[in-house]
N, C-alpha and C positions, 0 to 999 in steps of 0.2 A: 334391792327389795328382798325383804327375809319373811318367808313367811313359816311362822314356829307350827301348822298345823297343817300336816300331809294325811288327805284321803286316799283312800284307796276303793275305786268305786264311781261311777257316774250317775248312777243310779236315779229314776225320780223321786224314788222314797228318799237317797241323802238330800237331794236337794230341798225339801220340803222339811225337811229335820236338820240336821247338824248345819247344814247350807246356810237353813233361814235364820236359826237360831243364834247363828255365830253374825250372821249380818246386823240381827235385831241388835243383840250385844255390842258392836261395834259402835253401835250411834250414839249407845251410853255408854260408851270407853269401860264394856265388861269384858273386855274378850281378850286374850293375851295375844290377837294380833289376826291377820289372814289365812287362807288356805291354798294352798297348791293341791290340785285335782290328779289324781294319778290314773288312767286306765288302763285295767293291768288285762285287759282279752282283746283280740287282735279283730273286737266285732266292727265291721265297717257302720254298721247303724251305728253304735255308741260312738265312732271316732268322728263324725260329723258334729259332735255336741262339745267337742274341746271349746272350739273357738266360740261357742256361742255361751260358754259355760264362765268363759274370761272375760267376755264384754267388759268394758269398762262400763256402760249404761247399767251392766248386772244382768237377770232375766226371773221373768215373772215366774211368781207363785201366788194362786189363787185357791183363798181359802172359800169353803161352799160348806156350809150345815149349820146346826142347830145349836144354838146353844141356850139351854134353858129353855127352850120352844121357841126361842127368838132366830129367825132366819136370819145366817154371816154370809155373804157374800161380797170377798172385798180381793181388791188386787193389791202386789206388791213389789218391788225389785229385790233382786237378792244380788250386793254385793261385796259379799265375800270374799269370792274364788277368784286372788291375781291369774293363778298362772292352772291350766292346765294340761297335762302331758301322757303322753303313754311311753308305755314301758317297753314298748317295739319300737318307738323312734327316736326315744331321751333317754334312755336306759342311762348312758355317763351321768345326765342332767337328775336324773332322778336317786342316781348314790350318791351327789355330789349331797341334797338337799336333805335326804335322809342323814348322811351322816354329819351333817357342820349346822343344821337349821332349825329341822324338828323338836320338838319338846313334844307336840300328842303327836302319834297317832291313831286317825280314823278307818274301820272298813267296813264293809260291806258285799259280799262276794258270792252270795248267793248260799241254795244250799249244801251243796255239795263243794262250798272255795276254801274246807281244810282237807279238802281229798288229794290225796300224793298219791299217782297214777304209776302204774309202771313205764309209762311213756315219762315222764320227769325225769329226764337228764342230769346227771348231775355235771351241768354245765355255768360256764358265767351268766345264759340267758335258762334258767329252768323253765319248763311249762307253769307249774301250780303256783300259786298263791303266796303257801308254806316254802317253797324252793327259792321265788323270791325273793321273799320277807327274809330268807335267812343268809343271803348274801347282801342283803343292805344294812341288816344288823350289823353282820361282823362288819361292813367298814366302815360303820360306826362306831363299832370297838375299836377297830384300828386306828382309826383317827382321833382318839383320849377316850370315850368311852360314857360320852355326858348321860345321867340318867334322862330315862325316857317314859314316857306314858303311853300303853297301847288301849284304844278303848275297840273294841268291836261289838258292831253290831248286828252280826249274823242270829239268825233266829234259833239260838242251840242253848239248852239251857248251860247255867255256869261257863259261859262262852268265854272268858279273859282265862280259866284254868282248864278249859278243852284247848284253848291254840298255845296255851304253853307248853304243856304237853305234847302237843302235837312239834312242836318249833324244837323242843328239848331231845326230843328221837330223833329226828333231823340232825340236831346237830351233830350230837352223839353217831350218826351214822355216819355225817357228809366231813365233817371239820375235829380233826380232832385236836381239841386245844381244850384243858380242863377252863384255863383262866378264865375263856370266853363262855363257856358253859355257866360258868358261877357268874360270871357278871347278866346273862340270858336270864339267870335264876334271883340275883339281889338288884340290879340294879336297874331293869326293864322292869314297869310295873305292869301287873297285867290285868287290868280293871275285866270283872264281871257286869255287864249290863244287862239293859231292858228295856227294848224301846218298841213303843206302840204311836202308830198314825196307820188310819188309813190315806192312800196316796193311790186315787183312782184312776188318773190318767197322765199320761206325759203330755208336754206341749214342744211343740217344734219351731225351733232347732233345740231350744234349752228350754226347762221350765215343769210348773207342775199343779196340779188341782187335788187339795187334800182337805180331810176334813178340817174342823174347828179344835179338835181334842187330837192334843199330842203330851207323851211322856218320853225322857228320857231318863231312868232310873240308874243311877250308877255304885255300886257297892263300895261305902269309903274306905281307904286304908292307907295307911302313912306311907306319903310320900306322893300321892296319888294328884296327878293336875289336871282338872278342868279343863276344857276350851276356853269357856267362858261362861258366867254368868247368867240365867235364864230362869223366867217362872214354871218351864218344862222339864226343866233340869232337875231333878232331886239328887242328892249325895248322901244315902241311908248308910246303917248299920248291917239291915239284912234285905237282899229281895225278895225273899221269901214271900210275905203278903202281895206283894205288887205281881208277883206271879201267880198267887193262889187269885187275886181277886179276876184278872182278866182268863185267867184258865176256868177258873168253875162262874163267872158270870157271863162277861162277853161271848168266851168259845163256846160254853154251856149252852149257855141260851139259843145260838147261830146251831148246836145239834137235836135241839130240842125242835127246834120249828126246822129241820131239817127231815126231823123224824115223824113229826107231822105229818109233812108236806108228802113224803114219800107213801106211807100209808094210807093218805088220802088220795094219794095220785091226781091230783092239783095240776094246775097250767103248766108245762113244761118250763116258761121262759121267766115265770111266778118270781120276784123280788123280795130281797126281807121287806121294805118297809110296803109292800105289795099285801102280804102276806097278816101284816101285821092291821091292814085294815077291816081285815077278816074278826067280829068283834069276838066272835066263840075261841078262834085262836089266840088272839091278843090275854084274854080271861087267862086262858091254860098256860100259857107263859108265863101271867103273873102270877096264878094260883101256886106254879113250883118254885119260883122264888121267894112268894112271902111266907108257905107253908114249908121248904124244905131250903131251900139255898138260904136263904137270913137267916133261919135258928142254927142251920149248919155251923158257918162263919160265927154267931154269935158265941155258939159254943167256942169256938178257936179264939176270945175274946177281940172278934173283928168285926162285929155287930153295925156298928156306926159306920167302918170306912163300906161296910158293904153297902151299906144302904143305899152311903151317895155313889157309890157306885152303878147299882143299879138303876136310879134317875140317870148319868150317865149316861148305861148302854145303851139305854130307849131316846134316847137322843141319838145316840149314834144309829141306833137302828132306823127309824125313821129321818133321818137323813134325807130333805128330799133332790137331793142332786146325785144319789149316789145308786145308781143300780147294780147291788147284789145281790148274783142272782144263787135260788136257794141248792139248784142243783149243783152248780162247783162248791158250796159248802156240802152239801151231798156226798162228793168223792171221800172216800176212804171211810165211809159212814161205822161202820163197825168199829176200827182201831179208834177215834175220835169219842165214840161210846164212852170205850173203856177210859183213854185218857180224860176226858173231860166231865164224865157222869160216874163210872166205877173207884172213877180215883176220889174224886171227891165225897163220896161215900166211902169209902176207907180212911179219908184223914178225916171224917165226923160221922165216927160211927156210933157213937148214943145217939143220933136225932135220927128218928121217925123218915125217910125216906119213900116213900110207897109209889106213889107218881116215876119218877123217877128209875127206881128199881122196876119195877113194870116195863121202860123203856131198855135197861139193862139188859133184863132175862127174854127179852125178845127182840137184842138186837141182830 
């Protein structure tokens, strides 16, 4: 059994994303082949989901929302993932695979899984993420050196050129061989991505409840391979829009009715799409998107993608399976301001802002 795509990750968000996607792919012979699951933290909760993650049956994922105001609720298997392993008990089985099988890889590591701790060892088993990743590289090099595709999906902007860099120090600190360095550098490709679901609950032993709206945007560039095949899949030029649209609409919008909420001192346990029944609220949300976020955007000639965008996130917001609630978008209420409401008035600043700016100067 060879499977050309190693995750790294157990996650329910991959499951519901690269999981589903690579299985959907599969059925129509899009996908360059299966997955091997790798769990790279020694959590006893996540290592109870190997063997439920390899089922041969597969394990379910159920999609729950809206699409177009049409309520989805449907189930599905996900069989993907032959083999899954960790890195505390396969560690041989897992360089074996990295170095003679792979062609992508997947991660997903949370936020802080490019952090090299001063506890990371520089040993055969390193603690981080990055200490691993860079002893299965080289014997990957060591064994002929077949090009490779890294896609990561940590939530960091320009993510494929933050972990190279970060992989590049490493190296440069742990291994000194220039050749391997250059081949780290030409012959590892290190895709930038972008991926958006929400993935509300896990299901046990394996499994997942996400909504209807998934993207995975991948920044093309020669030489660069796919998984496989997908209507969620895009392979652009630039990410730029696909980040500008969910940063100043979706996050936008979730601090706008956050800033609300706060000021009105609203129900404590209060939901977006709770919130959103509210009709005086619902008006003021749309009032700052059709008077200031559309001409925004329009000016940046993204006028149309924002629009459907915005149909979109009021779908995604009123979700009715999904309760989020307004005060964890609350947290970090000021920094989020600025990223989501200051920033986006500074990349369109001829359009008239007032609403907006008001929330700004009194966050």
């Amino acid at each position: 059994m060879i499977t050309p795509i190693v995750q790294f990750g157990t996650s329910r968000f991959l499951q519901a994303h690269a999981d589903l996607f690579v299985s959907e792919a599969l059925e129509r012979g899009e996908a360059i082949g299966r997955i091997t699951v790798v769990q790279t933290t020694g959590s006893a909760e996540r290592a109870g989901r190997l063997t439920a993650l390899a089922a041969p049956e597969g394990f379910p994922v159920i999609t729950r929302g809206l699409v177009k105001g049409a309520e989805i609720d449907r189930a599905q298997q996900v069989t993907s993932v032959a083999r899954a392993l960790s890195t505390a008990d396969d560690w041989d089985e897992v360089k074996r695979i990295v170095a003679t099988e792979a062609e992508v890889l997947i991660s997903n590591t949370g936020d802080t899984g490019y952090a090299v701790g001063p506890d990371d060892l520089v040993t055969e088993f390193p603690a981080s993420f990055p200490g691993k990743l860079l002893i299965l590289l080289h014997g990957r090099y060591r064994a002929g050196g077949k090009p490779l595709t890294i896609l990561p999906c940590e939530l960091v902007a320009r993510n494929g050129d933050t972990l190279k860099k970060v992989m590049l120090d490493l190296q440069a600190e742990r291994i000194a061989d220039q050749d391997f360095g250059e081949w780290l550098s030409t012959r590892v490709i290190w895709g930038n991505t972008l991926v958006d679901r929400i993935v509300s609950e896990p299901l046990q032993p394996a499994g997942a409840v996400a909504e209807p709206y998934a993207l995975w945007a991948i920044e093309a560039q020669p030489g660069l391979k796919p998984p496989c095949t997908h209507p969620s899949i895009l392979l652009v030029d630039d990410l730029s829009p696909y980040e500008k649209l969910k940063l100043h609409i979706l996050n936008l919008g979730h601090t706008v009715l956050a800033d609300l909420w706060l000021k009105a001192g609203r129900q404590h346990d209060e939901t977006v799409k709770a919130i959103l029944k509210d009709r005086d609220i619902l008006a003021k949300l749309m009032d700052i998107y059709e008077t200031e976020v559309l001409p925004g955007f329009a000016a940046r000639n993204l006028g149309s993608e924002a629009a459907s965008y915005v149909a979109l996130t009021l779908d995604r917001f009123g979700n009715p399976f999904l309760d989020h609630r307004i005060r964890d978008i609350a947290n970090h209420h000021a920094e989020k301001i600025t990223r989501r409401l200051a920033d986006f008035r500074a990349w369109s600043p001829d359009v008239a802002m007032p609403k907006l700016t008001a929330i700004i100067d009194n966050r």
